[in-house]
N, CA, C and O atoms as CSV, one atom per row, in Angstrom:
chain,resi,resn,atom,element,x,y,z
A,1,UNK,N,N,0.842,-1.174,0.000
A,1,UNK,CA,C,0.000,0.000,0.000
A,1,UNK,C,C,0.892,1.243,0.000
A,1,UNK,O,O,1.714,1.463,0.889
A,2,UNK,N,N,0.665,2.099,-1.124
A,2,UNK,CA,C,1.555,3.369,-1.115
A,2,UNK,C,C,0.954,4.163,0.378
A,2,UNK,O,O,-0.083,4.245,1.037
A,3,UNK,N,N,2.303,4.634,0.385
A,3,UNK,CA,C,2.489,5.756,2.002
A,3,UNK,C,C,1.250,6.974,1.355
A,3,UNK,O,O,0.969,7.221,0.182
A,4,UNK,N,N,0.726,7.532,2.558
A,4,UNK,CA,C,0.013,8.385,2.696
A,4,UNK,C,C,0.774,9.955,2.968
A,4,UNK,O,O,1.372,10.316,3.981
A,5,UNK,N,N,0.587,10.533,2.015
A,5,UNK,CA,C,1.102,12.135,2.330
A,5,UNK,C,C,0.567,12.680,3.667
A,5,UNK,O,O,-0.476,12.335,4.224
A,6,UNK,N,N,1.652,13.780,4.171
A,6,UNK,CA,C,1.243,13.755,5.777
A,6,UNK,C,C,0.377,15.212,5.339
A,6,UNK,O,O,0.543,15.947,4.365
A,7,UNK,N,N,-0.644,15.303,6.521
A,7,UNK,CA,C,-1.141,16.842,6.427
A,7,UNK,C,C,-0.472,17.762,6.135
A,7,UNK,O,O,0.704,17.583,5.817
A,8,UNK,N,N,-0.902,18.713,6.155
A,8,UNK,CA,C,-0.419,20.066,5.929
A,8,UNK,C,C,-1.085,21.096,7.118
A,8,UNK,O,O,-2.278,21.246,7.381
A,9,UNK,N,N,0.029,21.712,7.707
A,9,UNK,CA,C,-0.982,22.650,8.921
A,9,UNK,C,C,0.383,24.117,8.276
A,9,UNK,O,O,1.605,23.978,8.235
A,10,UNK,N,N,-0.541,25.549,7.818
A,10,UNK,CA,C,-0.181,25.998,7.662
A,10,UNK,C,C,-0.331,27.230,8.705
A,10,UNK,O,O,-1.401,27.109,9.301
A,11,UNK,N,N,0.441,28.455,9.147
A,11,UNK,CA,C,-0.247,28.904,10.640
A,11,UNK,C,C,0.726,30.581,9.998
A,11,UNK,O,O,1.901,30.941,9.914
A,12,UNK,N,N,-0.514,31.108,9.709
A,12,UNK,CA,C,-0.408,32.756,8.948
A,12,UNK,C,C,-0.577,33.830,10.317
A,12,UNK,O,O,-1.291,33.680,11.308
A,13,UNK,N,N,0.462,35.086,9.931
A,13,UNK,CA,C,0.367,36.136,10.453
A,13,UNK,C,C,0.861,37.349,10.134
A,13,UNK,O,O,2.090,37.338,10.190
A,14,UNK,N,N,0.479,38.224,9.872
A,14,UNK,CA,C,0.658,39.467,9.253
A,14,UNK,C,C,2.301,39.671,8.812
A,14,UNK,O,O,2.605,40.378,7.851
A,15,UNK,N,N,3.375,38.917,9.691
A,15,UNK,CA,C,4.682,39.177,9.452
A,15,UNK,C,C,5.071,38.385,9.735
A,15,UNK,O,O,6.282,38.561,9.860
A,16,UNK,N,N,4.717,37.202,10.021
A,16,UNK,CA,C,5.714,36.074,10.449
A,16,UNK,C,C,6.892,36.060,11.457
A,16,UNK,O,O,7.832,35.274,11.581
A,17,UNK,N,N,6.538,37.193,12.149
A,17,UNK,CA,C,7.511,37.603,13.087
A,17,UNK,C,C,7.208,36.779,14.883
A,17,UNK,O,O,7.852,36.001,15.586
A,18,UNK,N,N,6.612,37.102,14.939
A,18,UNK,CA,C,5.789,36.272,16.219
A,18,UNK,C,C,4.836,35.330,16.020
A,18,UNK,O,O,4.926,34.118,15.828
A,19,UNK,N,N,3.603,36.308,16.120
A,19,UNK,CA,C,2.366,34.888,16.542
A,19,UNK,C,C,2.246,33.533,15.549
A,19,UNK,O,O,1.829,32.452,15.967
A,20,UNK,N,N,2.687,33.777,14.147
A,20,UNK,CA,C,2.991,32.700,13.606
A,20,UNK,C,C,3.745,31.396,14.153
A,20,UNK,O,O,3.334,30.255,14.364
A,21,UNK,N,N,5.230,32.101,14.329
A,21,UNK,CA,C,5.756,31.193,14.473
A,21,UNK,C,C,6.205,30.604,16.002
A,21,UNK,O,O,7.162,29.858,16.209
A,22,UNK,N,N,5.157,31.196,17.133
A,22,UNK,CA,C,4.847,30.425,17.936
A,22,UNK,C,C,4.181,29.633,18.051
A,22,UNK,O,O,4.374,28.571,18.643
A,23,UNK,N,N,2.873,30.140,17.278
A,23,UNK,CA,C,1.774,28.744,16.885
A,23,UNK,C,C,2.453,27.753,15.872
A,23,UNK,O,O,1.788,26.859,15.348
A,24,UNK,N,N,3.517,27.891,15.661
A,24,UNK,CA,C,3.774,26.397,15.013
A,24,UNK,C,C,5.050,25.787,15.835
A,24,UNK,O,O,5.752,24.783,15.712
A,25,UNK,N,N,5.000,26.913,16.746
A,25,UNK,CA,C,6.449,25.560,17.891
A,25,UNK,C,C,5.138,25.045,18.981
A,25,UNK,O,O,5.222,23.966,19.566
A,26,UNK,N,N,4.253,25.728,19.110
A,26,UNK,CA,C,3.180,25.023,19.610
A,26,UNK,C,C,2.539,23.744,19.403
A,26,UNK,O,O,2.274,22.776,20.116
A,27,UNK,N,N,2.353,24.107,18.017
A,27,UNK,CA,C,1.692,22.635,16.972
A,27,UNK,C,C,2.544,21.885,16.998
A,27,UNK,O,O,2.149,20.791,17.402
A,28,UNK,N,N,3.607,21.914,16.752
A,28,UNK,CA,C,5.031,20.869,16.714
A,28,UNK,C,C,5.077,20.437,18.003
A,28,UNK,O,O,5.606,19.325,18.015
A,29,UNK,N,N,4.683,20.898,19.399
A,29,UNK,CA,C,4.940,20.105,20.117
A,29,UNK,C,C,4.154,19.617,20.442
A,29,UNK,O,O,4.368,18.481,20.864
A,30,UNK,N,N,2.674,20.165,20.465
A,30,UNK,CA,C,1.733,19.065,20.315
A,30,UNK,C,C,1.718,17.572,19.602
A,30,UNK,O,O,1.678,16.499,20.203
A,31,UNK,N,N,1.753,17.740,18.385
A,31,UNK,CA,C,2.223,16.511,17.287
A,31,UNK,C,C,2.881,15.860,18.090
A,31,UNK,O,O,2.446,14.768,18.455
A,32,UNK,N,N,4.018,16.316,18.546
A,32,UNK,CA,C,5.535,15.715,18.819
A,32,UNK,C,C,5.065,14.573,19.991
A,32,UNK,O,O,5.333,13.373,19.917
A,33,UNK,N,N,4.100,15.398,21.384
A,33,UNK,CA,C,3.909,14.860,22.080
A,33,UNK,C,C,3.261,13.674,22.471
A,33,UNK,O,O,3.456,12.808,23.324
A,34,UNK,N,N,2.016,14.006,21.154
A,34,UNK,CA,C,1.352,12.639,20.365
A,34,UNK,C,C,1.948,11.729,19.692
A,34,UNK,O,O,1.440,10.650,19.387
A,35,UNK,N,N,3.247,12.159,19.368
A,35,UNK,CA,C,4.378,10.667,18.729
A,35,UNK,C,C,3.562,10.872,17.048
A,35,UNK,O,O,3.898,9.971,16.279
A,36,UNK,N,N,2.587,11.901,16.442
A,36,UNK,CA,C,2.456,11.703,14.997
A,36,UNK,C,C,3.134,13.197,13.989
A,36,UNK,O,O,2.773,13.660,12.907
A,37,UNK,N,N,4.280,13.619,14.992
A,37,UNK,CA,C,4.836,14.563,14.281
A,37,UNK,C,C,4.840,13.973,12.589
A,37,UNK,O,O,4.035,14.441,11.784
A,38,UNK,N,N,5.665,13.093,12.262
A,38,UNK,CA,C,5.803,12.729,11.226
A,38,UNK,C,C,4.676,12.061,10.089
A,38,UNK,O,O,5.050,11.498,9.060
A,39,UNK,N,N,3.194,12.239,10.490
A,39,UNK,CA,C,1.979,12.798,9.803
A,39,UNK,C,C,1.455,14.050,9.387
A,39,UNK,O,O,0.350,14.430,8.998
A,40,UNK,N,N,2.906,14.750,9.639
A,40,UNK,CA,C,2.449,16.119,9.568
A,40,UNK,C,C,2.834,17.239,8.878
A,40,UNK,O,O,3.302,17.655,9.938
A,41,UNK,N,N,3.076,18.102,8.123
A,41,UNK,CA,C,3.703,18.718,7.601
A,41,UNK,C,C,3.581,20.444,8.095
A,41,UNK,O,O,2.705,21.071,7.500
A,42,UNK,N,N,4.298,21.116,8.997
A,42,UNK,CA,C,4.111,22.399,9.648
A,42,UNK,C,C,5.037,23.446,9.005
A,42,UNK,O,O,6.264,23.358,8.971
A,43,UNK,N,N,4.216,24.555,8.446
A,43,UNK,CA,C,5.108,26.216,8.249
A,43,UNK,C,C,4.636,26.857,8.572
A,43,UNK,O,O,3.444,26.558,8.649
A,44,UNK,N,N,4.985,28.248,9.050
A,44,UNK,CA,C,4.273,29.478,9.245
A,44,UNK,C,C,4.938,30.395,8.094
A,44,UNK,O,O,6.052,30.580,7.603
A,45,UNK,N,N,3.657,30.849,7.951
A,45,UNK,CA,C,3.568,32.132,6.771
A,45,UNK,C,C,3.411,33.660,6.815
A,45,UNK,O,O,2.756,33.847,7.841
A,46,UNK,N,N,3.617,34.641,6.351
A,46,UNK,CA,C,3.297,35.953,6.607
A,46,UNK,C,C,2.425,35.980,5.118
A,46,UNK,O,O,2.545,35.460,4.009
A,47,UNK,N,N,1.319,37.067,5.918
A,47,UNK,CA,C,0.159,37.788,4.863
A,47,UNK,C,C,0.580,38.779,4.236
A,47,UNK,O,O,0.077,39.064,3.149
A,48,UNK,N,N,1.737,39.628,4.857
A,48,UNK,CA,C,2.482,40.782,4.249
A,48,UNK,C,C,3.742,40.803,5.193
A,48,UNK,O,O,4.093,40.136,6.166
A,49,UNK,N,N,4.345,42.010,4.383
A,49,UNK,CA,C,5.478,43.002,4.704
A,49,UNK,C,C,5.553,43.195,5.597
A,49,UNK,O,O,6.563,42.690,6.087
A,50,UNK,N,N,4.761,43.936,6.498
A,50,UNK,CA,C,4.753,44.679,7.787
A,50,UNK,C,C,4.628,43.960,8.637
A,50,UNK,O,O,3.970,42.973,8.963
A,51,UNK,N,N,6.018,45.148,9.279
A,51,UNK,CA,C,6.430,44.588,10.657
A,51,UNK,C,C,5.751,45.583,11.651
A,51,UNK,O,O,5.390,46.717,11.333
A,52,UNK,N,N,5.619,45.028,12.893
A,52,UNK,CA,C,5.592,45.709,13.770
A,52,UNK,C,C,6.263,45.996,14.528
A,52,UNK,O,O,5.854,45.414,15.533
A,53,UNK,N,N,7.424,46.761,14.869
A,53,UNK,CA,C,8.963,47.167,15.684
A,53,UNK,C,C,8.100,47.181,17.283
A,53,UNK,O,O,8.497,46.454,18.193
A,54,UNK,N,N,7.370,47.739,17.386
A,54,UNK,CA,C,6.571,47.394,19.053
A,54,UNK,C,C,6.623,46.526,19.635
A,54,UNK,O,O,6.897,46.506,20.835
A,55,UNK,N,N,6.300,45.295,18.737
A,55,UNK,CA,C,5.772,44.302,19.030
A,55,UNK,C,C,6.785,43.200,18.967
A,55,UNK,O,O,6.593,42.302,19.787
A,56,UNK,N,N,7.486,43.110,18.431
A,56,UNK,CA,C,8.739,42.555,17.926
A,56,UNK,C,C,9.820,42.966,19.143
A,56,UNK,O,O,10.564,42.107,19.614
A,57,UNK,N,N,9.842,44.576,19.681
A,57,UNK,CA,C,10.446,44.555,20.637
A,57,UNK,C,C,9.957,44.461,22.287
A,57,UNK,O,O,10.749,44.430,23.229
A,58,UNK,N,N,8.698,44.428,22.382
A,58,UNK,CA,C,8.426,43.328,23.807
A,58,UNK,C,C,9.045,41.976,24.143
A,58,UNK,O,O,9.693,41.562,25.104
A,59,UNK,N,N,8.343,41.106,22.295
A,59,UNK,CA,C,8.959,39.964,22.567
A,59,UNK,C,C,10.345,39.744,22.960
A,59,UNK,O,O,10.455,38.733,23.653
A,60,UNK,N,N,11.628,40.464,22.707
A,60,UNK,CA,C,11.994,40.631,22.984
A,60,UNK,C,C,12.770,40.417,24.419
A,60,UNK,O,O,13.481,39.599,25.004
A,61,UNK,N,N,12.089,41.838,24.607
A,61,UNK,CA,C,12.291,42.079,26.040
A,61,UNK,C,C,11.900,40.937,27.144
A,61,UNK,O,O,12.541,40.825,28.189
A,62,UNK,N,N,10.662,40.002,26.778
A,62,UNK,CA,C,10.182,39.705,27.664
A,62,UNK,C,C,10.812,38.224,27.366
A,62,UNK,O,O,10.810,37.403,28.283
A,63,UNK,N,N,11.370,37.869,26.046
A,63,UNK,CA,C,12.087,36.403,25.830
A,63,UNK,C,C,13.250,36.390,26.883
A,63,UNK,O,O,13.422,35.357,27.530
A,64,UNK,N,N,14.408,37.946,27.180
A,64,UNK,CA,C,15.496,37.987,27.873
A,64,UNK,C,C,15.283,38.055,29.353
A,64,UNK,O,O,16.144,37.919,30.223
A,65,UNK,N,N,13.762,38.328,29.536
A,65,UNK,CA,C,13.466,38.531,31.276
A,65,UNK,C,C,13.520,37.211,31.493
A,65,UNK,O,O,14.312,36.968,32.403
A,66,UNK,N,N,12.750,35.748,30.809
A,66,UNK,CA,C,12.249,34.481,30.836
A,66,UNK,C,C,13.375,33.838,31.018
A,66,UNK,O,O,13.541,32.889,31.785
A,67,UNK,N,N,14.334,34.443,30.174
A,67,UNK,CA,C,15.708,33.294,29.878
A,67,UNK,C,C,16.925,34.165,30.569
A,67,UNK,O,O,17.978,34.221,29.934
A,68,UNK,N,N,16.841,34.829,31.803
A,68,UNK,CA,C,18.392,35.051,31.948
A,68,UNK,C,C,18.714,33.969,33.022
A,68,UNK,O,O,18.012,33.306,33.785
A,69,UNK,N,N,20.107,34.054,32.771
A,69,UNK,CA,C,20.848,32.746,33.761
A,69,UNK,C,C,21.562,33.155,34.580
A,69,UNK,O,O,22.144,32.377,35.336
């Protein structure tokens, strides 16, 4: 029996700068945790150009508060 192509989960956001591509380390670890990562096929996409420098620099800020050692 030929192999079955895995889904496709595609996960869009205005810039691909953030909320995208947290919702797909999200999804990935979901999958992952279920053991059917490899049914799956995950990218995140941007709808446009624009960035948001605001927003981009919280994350930031608030990735280096989370992670200092």
């Amino acid at each position: 029996m030929a192999e079955q192509a895995p889904t496709s989960a595609l996960l869009l956001c205005l810039g691909n700068t953030c909320q995208s591509l947290i919702a797909e380390a999200i999804f990935r670890k979901l999958v992952t945790d279920q053991n059917v990562l490899d049914n799956w096929r995950v990218d995140s996409a941007a709808t446009s150009i624009l960035v948001e420098p605001p927003t981009l620099l919280q994350l930031q800020k608030t990735w280096n508060k989370q992670n200092r050692t």
